[in-house]
C-alpha positions in Angstrom: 82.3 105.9 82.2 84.4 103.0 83.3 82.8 100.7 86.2 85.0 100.0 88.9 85.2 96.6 91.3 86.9 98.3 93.7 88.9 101.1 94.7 91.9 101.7 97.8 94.3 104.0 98.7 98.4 102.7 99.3 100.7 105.6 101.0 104.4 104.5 99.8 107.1 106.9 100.4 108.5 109.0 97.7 111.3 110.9 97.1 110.4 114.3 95.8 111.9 117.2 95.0 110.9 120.4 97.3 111.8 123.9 97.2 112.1 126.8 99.9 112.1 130.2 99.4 114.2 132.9 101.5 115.1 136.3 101.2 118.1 137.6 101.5 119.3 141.6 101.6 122.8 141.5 99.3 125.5 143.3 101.2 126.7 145.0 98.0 123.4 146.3 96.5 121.5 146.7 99.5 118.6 145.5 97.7 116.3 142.4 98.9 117.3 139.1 96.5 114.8 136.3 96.9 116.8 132.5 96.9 115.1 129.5 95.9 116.8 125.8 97.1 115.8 122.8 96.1 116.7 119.6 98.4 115.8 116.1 98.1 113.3 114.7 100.8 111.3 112.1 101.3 107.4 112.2 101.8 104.2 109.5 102.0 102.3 110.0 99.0 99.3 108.7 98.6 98.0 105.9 95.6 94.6 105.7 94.5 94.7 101.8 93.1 91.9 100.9 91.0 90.4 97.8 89.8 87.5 97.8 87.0 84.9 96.1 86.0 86.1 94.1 82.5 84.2 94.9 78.9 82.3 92.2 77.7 85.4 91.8 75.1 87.6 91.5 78.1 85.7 88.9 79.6 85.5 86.9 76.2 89.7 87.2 75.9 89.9 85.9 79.7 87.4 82.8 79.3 89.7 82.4 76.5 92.9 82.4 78.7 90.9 80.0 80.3 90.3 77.6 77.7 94.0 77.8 76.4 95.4 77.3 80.1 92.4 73.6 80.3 93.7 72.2 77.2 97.9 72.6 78.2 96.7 70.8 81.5 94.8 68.0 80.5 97.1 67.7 77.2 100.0 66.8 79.8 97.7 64.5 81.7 96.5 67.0 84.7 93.0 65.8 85.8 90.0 68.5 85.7 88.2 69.0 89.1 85.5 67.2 87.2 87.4 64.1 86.9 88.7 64.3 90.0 85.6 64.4 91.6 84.3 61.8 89.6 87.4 59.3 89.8 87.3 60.0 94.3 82.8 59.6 93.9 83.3 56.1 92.0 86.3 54.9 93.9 86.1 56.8 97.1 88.8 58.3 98.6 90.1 61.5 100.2 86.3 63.0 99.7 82.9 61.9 101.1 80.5 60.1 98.6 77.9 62.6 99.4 80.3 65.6 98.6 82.0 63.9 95.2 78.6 63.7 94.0 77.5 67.0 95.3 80.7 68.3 93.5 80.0 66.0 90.0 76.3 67.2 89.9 77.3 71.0 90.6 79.9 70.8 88.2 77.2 69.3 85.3 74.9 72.2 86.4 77.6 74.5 85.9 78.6 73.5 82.5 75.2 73.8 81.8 74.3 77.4 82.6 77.4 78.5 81.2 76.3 77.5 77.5 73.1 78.8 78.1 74.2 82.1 79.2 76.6 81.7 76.6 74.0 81.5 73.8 71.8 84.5 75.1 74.4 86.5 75.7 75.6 86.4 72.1 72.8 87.7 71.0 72.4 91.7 70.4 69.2 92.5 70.8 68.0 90.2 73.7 64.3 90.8 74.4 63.4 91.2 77.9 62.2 87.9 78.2 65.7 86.9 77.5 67.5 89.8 79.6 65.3 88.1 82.7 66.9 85.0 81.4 70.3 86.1 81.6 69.6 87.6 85.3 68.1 84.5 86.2 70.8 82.4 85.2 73.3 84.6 86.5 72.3 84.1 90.0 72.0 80.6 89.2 75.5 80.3 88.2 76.6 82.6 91.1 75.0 80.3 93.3 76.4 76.8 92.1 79.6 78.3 92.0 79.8 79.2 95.8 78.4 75.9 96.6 81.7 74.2 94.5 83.9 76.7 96.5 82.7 75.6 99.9 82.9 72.0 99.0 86.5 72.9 97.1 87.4 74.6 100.1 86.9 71.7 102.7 89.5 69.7 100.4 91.7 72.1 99.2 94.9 69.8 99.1 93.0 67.9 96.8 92.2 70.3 94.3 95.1 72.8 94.3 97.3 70.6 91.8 93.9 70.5 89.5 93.2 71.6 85.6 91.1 73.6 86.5 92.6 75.5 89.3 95.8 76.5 87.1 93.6 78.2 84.3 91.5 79.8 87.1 95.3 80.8 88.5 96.4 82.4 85.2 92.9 83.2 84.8 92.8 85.8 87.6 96.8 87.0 86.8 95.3 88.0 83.4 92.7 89.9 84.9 95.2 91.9 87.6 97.4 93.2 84.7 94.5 94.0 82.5 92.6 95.9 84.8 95.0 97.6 87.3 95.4 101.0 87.1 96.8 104.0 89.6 96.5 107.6 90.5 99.5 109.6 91.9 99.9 113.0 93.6 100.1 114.2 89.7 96.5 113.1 89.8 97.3 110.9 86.1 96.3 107.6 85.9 98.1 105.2 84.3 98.2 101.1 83.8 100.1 99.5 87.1 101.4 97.2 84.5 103.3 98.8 81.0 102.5 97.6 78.0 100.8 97.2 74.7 99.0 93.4 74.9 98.7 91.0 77.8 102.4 89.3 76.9 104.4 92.8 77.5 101.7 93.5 80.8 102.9 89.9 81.9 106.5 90.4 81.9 105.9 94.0 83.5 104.2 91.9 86.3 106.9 89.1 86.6 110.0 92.1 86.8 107.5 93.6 89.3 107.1 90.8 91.2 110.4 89.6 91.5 112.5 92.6 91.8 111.1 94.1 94.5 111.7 97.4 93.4 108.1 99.1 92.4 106.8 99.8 96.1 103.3 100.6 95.4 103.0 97.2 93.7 104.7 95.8 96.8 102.6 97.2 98.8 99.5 96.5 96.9 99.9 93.3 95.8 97.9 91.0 98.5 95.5 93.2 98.1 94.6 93.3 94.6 95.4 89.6 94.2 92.6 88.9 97.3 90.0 91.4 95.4 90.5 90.0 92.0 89.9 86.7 93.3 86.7 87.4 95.6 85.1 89.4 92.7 86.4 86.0 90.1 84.7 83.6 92.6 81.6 85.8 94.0 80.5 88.0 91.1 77.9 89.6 93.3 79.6 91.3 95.7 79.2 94.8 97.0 81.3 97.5 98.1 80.5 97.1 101.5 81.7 93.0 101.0 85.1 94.5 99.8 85.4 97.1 102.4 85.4 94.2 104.7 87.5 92.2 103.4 90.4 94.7 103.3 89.3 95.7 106.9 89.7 92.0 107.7 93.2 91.9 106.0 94.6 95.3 107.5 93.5 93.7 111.0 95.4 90.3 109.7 92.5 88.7 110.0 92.8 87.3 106.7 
């Protein structure tokens, strides 16, 4: 069975077909007919949406989306948020000195757990010793990376237009149209985006998106965009954490 991040409701209203019953005595006959009519009307219906958890192949094809995305950047001269950091520590700038080389040393951590975890996790029969590793690190890596989003945070402007912010971008779009999926009054669920790879899920996204015509995804959009993200960027979160945050964004709060 399938783990799920998260899991919300979106009432859109449907046209459906509905029938009535009526019976009627026929004049000619004398006997009771029964009529059935059928009209057009339009009811809310209610959407479960739900976002899973990715396979461990999902998450490899992802941090490969990744990867590709880096190298286009920085091959047409887009600095990483490594650099940037770096270039604003030695040079000074828009960012503190203590924060650029909060943000330089976090982002050498980083690098570091990652091929760690990397090398642990590619093996298939990890002994505990190593599964405590990977827990370890995990949290580790967790923790950095809230520490590089509070610093991001503060200087957003300076970051936004970064390497590494477009492939988290495209990064986080490849994991809405991979792991969206939604349950009608038919109770089947189905893929919110069609098609057989990411390419054909991606254009399903972009007609989506900019024909304004799919109302569920209209109406679902912020939200699965805002969860994708806090999962991407929090990784241990809870039910309770997202229950909040779409209180907080029903309340427009957020």
């Amino acid at each position: 069975m399938k783990k799920i991040i998260y899991n919300f409701k979106v009432t859109v209203e449907r046209e459906i077909e509905e029938s009535t019953t009526s019976k009627v005595k026929n004049k000619e006959t004398g006997e009771t007919e029964e009529i059935t009519k059928t009209k057009k009307v339009k009811k809310p219906v209610s959407n479960d949406v739900t976002i899973y958890t990715p396979s461990r192949r999902q998450v490899e094809e992802a941090d490969m989306e990744f990867s590709i995305e880096m190298s286009k950047c920085i091959k047409k001269g887009i600095l990483t948020k490594a650099m940037l950091a770096k270039k604003y520590s030695d040079s000074g700038g828009l960012l503190s000195e203590d924060d650029s080389s909060k943000l330089v040393r976090s982002y050498s951590e980083l690098s570091e757990i990652q091929s760690s975890l990397a090398k642990l996790m590619s093996k298939k029969d990890a002994s505990s010793e190593e599964k405590d590793s990977i827990k370890q690190l995990t949290e580790e890596f967790a923790r950095i990376r809230r520490v590089i989003v509070d610093l991001e945070t503060t200087y957003q402007a300076v970051f936004n237009h970064t390497a590494d912010t477009k492939a988290q971008n495209k990064t986080i779009l490849w994991y809405l149209v991979n792991l969206t999926f939604y349950k009608g009054a038919d109770g089947i669920e189905r893929p919110l985006f069609n098609g057989e790879d990411y390419d054909e899920k991606l254009d399903s996204y972009y007609e989506k998106d900019e024909s304004g015509e799919d109302a569920m995804y209209d109406l679902a959009k912020e939200k699965l965009m805002a969860f994708i993200s806090f999962w991407y960027f929090s990784q241990n979160t809870t039910d309770e954490d997202f229950k909040k945050l779409e209180e907080d964004m029903d309340n427009g709060e957020v």
